[in-house]
N, C-alpha and C positions, 0 to 999 in steps of 0.2 A: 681524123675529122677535118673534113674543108672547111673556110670559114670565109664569109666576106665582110674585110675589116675598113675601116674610114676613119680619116682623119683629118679633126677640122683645125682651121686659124692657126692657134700657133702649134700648136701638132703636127699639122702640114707641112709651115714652115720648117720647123726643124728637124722632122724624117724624111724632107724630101720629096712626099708624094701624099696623094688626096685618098688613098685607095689601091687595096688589093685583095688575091686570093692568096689562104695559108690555108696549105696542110699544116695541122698543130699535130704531137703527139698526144699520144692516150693519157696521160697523166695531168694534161690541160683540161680540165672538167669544171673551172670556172673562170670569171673575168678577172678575177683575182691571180688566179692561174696563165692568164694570158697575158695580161700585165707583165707579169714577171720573165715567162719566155719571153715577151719581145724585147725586152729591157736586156734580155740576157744576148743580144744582137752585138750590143756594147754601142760605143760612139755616143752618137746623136740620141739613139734608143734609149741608152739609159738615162741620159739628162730629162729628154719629154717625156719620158713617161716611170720615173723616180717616183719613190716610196711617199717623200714628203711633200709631191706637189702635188697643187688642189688641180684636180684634175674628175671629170664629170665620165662616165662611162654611160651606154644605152646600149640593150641587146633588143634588134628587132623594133626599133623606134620609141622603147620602154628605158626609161632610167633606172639603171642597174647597180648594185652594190657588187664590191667583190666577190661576195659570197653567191651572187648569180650565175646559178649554175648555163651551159653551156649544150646547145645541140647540133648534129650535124649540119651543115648552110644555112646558120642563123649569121645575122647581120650586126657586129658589134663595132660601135664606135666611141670613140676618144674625142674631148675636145675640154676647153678650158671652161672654168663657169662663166655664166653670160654676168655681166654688170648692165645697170642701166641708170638713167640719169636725166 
């Protein structure tokens, strides 16, 4: 499954890059699931995007939970929660 994945503020920062395309394997069938591959990248991967950091996921401009399942060239992105003030 292709995917195109984004990543905003400090996500960015710390992977390095704003956006790309992943071929995931078949066993990636949620965001939850993808979290965890790209974590398993190591480095940078698994500090931004770790089990225990608050961290906001959206599939296709939709805020999504782990449990959000996944489809071929759907759009998933990563970023920090907003604060405001």
């Amino acid at each position: 499954m292709q995917l195109e994945l984004r990543y905003f503020a400090s996500v960015r920062e710390q992977v390095g890059q704003g956006a790309e395309r992943a071929e995931v394997p078949a066993e990636v069938r949620t965001v939850g699931d993808l979290r965890a591959w790209l974590r398993g990248r190591g480095g940078a991967w698994t500090e931004a995007l770790a089990d225990g950091r608050a961290l906001r996921m959206a599939v296709d401009h939709a805020v999504a939970r782990a449990d959000t399942p996944l489809a071929d060239g759907c759009e998933v992105a990563f970023f920090p929660p907003v604060t405001g003030g």
